[in-house]
N, C-alpha and C positions, 0 to 999 in steps of 0.2 A: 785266622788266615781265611781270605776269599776262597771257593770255591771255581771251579769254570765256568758254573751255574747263574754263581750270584754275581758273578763280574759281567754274564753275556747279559745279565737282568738288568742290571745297575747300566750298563753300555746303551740298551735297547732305549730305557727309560730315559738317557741323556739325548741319545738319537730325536726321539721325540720331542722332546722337550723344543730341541734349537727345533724343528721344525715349527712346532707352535710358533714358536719365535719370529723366524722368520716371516711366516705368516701374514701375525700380527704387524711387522714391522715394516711388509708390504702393505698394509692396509691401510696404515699410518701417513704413506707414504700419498697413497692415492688420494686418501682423504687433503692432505695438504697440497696437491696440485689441484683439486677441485675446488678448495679453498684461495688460493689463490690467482682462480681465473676469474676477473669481473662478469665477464661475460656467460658464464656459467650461473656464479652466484646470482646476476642479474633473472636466466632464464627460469632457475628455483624460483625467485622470488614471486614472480610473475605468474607462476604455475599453480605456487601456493593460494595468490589473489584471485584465480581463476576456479580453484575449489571451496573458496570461501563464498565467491560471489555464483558457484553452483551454474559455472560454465563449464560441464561436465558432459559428456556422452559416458553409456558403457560401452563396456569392451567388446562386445560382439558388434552393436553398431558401429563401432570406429573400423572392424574389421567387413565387412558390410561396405562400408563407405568407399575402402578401400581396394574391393574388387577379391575381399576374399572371401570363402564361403565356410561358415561356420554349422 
C-alpha cells in the first residue's frame, strides 16, 4: 500500500514530467512554424552565406553602429 508520501512523490514527479512535455511539444511546435515559413528559412540561409563569406561585424560594433553605448 502507497503511503501519502510516495503517492504526493509519484504525483510531483508526473507533474513534472507533462511539464517537460509540454515544453518540448511547444518547441516542436515553433520549430515547425519556422520551418515552414519561406521567408524565414530564406533569411537563415542568407545569413548562414554571410558567415561563411565573413560578412560579419562583432557585437559591440553592431551596437556602436546603432547608437548604443557599450
Amino acid at each position: 500500500m502507497n503511503t501519502a508520501a510516495e503517492t504526493e512523490s509519484a504525483s510531483d514527479v508526473f507533474i513534472e514530467t507533462l511539464r517537460r512535455v509540454d515544453g518540448e511539444i511547444e518547441s516542436a511546435i515553433e520549430t515547425l512554424e519556422i520551418l515552414s515559413d519561406s521567408e524565414t528559412l530564406k533569411a537563415i540561409e542568407e545569413g548562414l552565406q554571410d558567415i561563411k563569406a565573413g560578412r560579419v561585424i562583432r557585437f559591440e560594433d553592431f551596437l556602436k553602429k546603432h547608437g548604443y553605448e557599450v
